[in-house]
Each structure stands twice: as C-alpha cells, then as structure tokens.
N, C-alpha and C positions, 0 to 999 in steps of 0.2 A: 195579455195585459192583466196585469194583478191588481185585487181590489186597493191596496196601498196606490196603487200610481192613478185609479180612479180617482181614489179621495184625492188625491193630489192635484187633478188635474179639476176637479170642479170647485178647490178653495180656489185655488189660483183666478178661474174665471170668475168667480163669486165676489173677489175682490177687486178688480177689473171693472166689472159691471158695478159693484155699489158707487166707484169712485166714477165709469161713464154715466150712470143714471143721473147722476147729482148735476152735473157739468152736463147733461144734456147731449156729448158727443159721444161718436161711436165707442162702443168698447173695445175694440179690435184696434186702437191706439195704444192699448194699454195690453190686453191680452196677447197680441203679436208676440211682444220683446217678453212678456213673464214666460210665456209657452219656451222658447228659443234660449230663455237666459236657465231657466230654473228645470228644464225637461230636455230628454235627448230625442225629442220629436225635429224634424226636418222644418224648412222654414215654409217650404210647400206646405204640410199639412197643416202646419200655423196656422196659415193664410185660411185655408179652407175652412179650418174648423170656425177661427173667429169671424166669417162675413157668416159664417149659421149664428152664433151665437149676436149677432147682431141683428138678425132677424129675431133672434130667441126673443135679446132683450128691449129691444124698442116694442116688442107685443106685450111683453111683462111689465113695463109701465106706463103703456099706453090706456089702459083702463083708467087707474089711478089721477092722470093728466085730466082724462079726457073727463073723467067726474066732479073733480073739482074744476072744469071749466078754463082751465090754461091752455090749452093747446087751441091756435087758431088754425083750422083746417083748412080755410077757405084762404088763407096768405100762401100755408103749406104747399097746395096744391099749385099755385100761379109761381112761387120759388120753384118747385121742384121743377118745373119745365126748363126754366136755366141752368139749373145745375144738373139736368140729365144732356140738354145741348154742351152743355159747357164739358163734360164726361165724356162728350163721344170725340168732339174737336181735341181733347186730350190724346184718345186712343188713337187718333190719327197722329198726331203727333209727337206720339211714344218713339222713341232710339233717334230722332232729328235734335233736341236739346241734351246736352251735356250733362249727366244724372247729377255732379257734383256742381252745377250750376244750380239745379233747381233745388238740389237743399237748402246749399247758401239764401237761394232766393226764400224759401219758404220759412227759414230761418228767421228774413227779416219783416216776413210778414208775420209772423207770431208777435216779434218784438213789438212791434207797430200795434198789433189785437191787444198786446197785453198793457200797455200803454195807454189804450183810447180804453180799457175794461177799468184801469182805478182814475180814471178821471172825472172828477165828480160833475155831474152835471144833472142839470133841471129835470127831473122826468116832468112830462106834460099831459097828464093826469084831465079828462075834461069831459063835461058833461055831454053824453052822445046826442041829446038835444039843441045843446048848442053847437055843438063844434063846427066848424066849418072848414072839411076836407073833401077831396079830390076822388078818393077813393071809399065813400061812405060804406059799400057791401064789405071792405074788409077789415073795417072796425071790428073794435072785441072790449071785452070788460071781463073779470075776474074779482072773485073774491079773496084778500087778504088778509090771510090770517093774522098777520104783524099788527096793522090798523086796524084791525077790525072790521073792516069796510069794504065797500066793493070799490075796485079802480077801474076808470073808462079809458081807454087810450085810442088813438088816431093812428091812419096810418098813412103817410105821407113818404114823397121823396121816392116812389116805387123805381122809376128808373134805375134810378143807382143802386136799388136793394136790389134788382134784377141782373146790372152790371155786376156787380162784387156776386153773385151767386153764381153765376154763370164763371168767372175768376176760378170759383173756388171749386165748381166740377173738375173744371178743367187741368186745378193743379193735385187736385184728389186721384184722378186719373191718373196721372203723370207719375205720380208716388208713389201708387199704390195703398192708400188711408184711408180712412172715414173724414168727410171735409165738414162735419162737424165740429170741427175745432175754429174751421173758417166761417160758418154759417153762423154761428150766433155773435160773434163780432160785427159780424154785416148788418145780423138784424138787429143789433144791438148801434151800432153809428147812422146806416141808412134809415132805417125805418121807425127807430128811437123807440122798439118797444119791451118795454118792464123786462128785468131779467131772467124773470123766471116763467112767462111768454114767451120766449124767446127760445129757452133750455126745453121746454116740452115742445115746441111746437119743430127745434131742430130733432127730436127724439124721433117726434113722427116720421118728417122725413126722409129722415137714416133709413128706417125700416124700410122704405116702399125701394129708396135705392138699393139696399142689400139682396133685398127681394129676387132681384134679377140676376142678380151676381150668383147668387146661389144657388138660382135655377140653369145657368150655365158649369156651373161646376159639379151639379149633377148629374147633367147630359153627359160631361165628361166622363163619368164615371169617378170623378176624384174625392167623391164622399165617403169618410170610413165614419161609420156610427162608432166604433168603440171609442174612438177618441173625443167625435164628435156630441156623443150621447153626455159623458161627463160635462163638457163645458158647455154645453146647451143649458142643462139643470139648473148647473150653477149659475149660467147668465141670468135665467130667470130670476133665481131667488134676488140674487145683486141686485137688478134691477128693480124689484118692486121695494127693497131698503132706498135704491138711491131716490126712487120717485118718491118716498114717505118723506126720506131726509130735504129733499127740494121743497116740497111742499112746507116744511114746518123751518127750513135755515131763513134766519133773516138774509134779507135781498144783497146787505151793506159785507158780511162775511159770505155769500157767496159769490161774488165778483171778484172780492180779493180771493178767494181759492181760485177761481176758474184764470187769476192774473197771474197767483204762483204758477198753476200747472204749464201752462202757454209758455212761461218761462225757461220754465223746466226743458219742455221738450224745445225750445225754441235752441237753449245751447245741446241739445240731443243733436238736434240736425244740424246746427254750425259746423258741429264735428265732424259731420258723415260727410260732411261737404268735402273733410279738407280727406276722408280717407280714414276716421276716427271711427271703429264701429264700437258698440258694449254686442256682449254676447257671443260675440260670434256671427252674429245674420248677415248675409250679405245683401 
C-alpha cells in the first residue's frame, strides 16, 4: 500500500468521523460506502476496518463528552442492555426476513426519525429539586453553552425508550449498521432528552457495542493494520472536531442537520430495497 492511498484512506475516515461525531451515530454509516465508492478495497474489509474505526472514534470523543458533562452513562448503560438483546434476537433472525424488506422497512423508519427530529417541541427543562420522576437516579443536567446556563432534564417514559432500543439492535443487526442513527431518535421522542444528551450519550454507546464486534473480527483473524491503521488515525482525529463542533453547534441547526442526513440515507436504502445500489457494495 503507498503512502498516497494512506493519505487517502485516513481523509476519507477523517471526514466520515467529523460528520459521525457531530450526529452522535456511528461512523462506519458513512465510512462503509466512501471506503467501497471512492477505494478498490472489498466490501469485507470495509466492514472490518470501519467497526475499528468506530471503536477508534467513539474513544476520541468520548473524553470531550464526557468533560463537559453530556454523556449520561447511567441511561447508556440500562439502553445498552436492549440493544445488545435486541442484536442478538437480530442475529438469529438473519437470512428468515427478506433483505429488500428490511431496507424498505428501515427506509421508513428514518422517514418517520426524521420527521419527529424537525418537529418542534417543548424541551422540559426542570429543576432536579423539584421534579417529580419515576426514574430519579437517571436524571442528568448539562451545561449550555447557547444559554449560558446549566439545563436539568428528567427522564421519563423508560419503557418505551427500552422498547424502540431494543427495535433498533435488532434492525442494526439485521443490516449490518451502526443503530446510531436509530438510537438518538428513540432517545430523543421516548425519553425527551436535549439533543445534544442524546448525540453523546449515543456516541458512548456505539463504542461499548463495536467493542465486541471487533473483538470477533480479530479472532477471526480478519484484521489487516495497514488498512486499518490509516482509518483509525483518521477516525480519531474526525472525531474529537465532531465532538468540539456538537459541543459549540446550537441545538435548533443541529437537529435539522441530523433531519437532512436521516433523509439522505433514508432515500439511500428505499433504493437498496427496490435493487438500487450506489458504489457497487452489495
């Protein structure tokens, strides 16, 4: 591999990861297809390099998050349990549902995310003194740059934030994605919390899920550093711009970005549904 196709291959992820950091979902939504559309890399080692590069970059602005105090761990953690069940009920249920079914379908679940993400509604903002919730340990507060102020939120309605996570392994599984794209619409309608809570606290739990994946794909032996080595760097670097850029975007421009992207890929997979690919990947 020549150091041209390195630099190549770590702008590529670097921009990949700025635009996953920011949107809070995995990078490997967006690095898959540049890897496959823009390099004569196979789709296999697509795949492999970008679940590394998603560990890369969910640790590369996880610091960031985690300092300025948006990432709530303690929601993270009780999510993640659903969408690691909801992941394995998938894998079992890989080659029984129709592939061009589940794009269509996952097609019209974006539509539906991106729909409930520009719809404006009340954030509920409240004194952790007073509030009066269900779930008090997984309350959380943040400081807002925008307002200058710290904001309190509640968190309510867990069921259903547990139903829709558990959804969203399952069809992450089924697809083969980062269900990052699903997970912060969940915890953005179920759990009504801020959206930029929301974008770090999915960041986090991307990481713990890649985690695994990558440790199977080790086992396998199907790790190549030279590929992997370039888009790692780069995920990093992407990722501690996209977490600078979350942190300082007002809340109101990025929900309509996170509503274009949803968009974006939402007619991406209508297409795959009907037999439509870009790139070449199958």
């Amino acid at each position: 591999m020549t150091a041209t196709f390195a630099l190549w291959l770590l702008t590529l992820s670097m921009g990949a990861s700025i635009l996953g950091g920011v949107l809070g979902m995995a990078s490997g939504i967006f690095i898959v297809p540049a890897l496959v559309t823009f390099t004569n890399l196979d789709l296999r080692s697509a795949i492999v390099a970008s679940i590394i590069s998603v560990i890369a970059c969910s640790c590369g602005s996880a610091a960031p998050f985690l300092r300025e105090r948006l990432t709530n761990v303690r929601i993270a953690i009780v999510l993640e349990v659903a969408t690691t069940t909801g992941a394995l009920t998938g894998v079992f249920l890989m080659g029984i549902v129709p592939v061009g079914t589940l794009y269509i379908l996952f097609s019209a679940i974006l539509l539906l995310s991106a729909r409930q993400m520009v719809t404006r509604r009340i954030e509920r903002p409240a004194s952790i003194e007073t509030a009066a919730t269900r779930w008090p340990a997984l309350d959380g507060r943040y400081p807002d740059r925008e307002r200058g102020q710290e904001v309190h939120y509640r968190i309510d309605r867990l069921g259903l934030a547990l139903g829709l996570m558990y959804g969203a392994g399952l069809i992450s599984a089924l697809l083969g994605i980062g269900s990052g794209v699903l997970k912060i619409p969940a915890m953005d309608s179920a759990l009504r919390l801020p959206i930029k809570v929301s974008s770090a606290t999915s960041n986090f739990m991307i990481g713990v899920t890649a985690a695994a994946s990558g440790a199977a794909y080790l086992a396998r032996g199907l790790v190549r550093p030279a590929i992997i080595g370039p888009v790692a760097l780069g995920s990093v670097a992407g990722a501690a711009v996209g977490a600078w850029l979350l942190i300082r975007l007002p809340a109101a421009r990025l929900r309509l970005l996170f509503a274009a992207v949803l968009i974006l890929l939402a007619v991406q997979m209508g297409l795959a549904g009907f037999g439509v690919r870009f790139g070449g990947s199958g």
